[in-house]
N, C-alpha and C positions, 0 to 999 in steps of 0.2 A: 195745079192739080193738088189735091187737098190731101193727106194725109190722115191714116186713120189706126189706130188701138183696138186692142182685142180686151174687151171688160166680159162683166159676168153678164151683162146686156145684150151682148155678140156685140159688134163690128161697130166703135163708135168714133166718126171723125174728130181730130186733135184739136185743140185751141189752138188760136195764133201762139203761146207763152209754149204750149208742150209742142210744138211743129217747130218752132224755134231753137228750144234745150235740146229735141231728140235730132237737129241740123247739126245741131254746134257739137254731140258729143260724138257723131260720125263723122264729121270733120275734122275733130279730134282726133280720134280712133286711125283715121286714114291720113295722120300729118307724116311729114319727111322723120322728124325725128323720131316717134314709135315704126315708121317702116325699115331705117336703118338698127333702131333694136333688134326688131325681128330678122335680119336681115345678121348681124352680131351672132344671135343666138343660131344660124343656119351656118355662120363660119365656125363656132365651135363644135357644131353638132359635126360637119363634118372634117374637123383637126383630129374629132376623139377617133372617127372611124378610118382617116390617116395613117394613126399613131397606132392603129392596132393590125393594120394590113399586113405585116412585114417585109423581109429580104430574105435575097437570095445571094445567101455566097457559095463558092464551088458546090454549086448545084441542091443543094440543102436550103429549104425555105424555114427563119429563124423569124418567132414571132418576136413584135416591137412592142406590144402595149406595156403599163408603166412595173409590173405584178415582174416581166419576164427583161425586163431592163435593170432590175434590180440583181435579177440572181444573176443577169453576164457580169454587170458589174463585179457582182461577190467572187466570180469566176475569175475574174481577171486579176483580182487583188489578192487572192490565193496561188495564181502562177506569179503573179510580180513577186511574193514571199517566198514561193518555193518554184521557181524558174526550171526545173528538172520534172515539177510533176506534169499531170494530166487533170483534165477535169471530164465529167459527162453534160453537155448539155441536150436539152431535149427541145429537137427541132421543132416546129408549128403543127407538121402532123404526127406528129408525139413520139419519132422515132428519138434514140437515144445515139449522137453522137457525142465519142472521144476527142479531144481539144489540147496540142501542146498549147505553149506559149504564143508560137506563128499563128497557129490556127486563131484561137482566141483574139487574138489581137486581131485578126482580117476582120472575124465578126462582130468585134465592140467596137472596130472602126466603123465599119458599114453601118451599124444600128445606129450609131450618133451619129453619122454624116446625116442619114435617112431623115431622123428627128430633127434634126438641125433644118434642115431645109423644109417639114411639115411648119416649123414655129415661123420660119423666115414668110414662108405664104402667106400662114395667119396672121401676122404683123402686115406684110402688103397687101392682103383685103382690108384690114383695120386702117389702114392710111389711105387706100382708097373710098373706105364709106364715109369717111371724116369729109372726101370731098363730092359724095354726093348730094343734090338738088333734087327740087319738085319733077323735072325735066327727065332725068336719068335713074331715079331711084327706083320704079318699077323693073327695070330693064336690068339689075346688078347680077351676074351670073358668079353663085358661091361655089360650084364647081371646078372653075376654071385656075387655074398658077398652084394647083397643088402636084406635088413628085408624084 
C-alpha cells in the first residue's frame, strides 16, 4: 500500500527514499527505548503528585509537598532547641494546629516515612523499566507500587 504526503498540489504519493525515511523515523519514534523514556517521565510525573497528596496523623491531614516539608522541618529544629516550646502548623486544609515536641515528632515521622516510601516506588519502577522489552513495554502500569 503506497504511502502518500500532503504538498501544495494536495495529496501526492511518497518516493520509495521519503516511504522509507518516514518508516525508519516511526520506527524510531515507536522503539523500546523512547517508550521507556515516556514511560520515566509518567513515573516522575506521578512521584511529584505522591509527594504532594499528604498524611494523616491523629486525624489532621498534613500536606507533603517539598514548600511544606521544609517548614516541619524548621518546626522540628526549633522544638529540638527549645524542647518546652510549641509550634503552629498549618494542616492541608489550612486549619492552624499547635504542636509540642510529641506532636511534632509523630508528624515529621509520618511525613518522612510517607516520602521515603514515594522515592523507594520510584526507584522500583526505575529498576523495573531498566528491565523492560519490545514484549512488555506497552503494557507497563506507572500507577501501580505507589503508598
Amino acid at each position: 500500500m503506497p504511502l502518500y504526503k500532503a504538498t501544495a498540489q494536495g495529496q501526492v504519493q511518497m518516493t520509495a527514499k521519503e516511504e522509507s525515511d518516514f518508516l525508519a523515523e516511526q520506527s524510531e519514534r515507536d522503539s523500546v527505548p523512547n517508550k521507556k523514556a515516556k514511560i520515566r517521565a509518567l513515573i516522575n510525573e506521578e512521584k511529584k503528585s505522591k509527594e504532594n497528596k499528604g498524611v494523616t496523623v491523629n486525624g489532621v491531614l498534613y500536606s507533603t509537598d517539598f514548600t511544606s516539608r521544609l517548614e516541619l522541618s524548621n518546626a522540628y529544629i526549633y522544638l529540638v532547641r527549645n524542647p518546652q516550646g510549641t509550634v503552629n502548623l498549618e494542616s492541608k486544609d489550612g486549619d492552624i494546629v499547635e504542636l509540642n515536641m510529641a506532636g511534632i515528632e509523630a508528624v515529621f515521622d509520618a511525613v518522612n516515612s510517607y516520602i521515603s516510601s514515594v522515592a523507594i516506588a520510584r526507584k522500583t519502577h526505575f529498576e523495573n523499566v531498566r528491565l523492560l522489552n519490545k514484549d512488555n513495554v506497552d503494557s507497563y502500569d506507572v500507577k501501580s507500587l505507589w503508598p
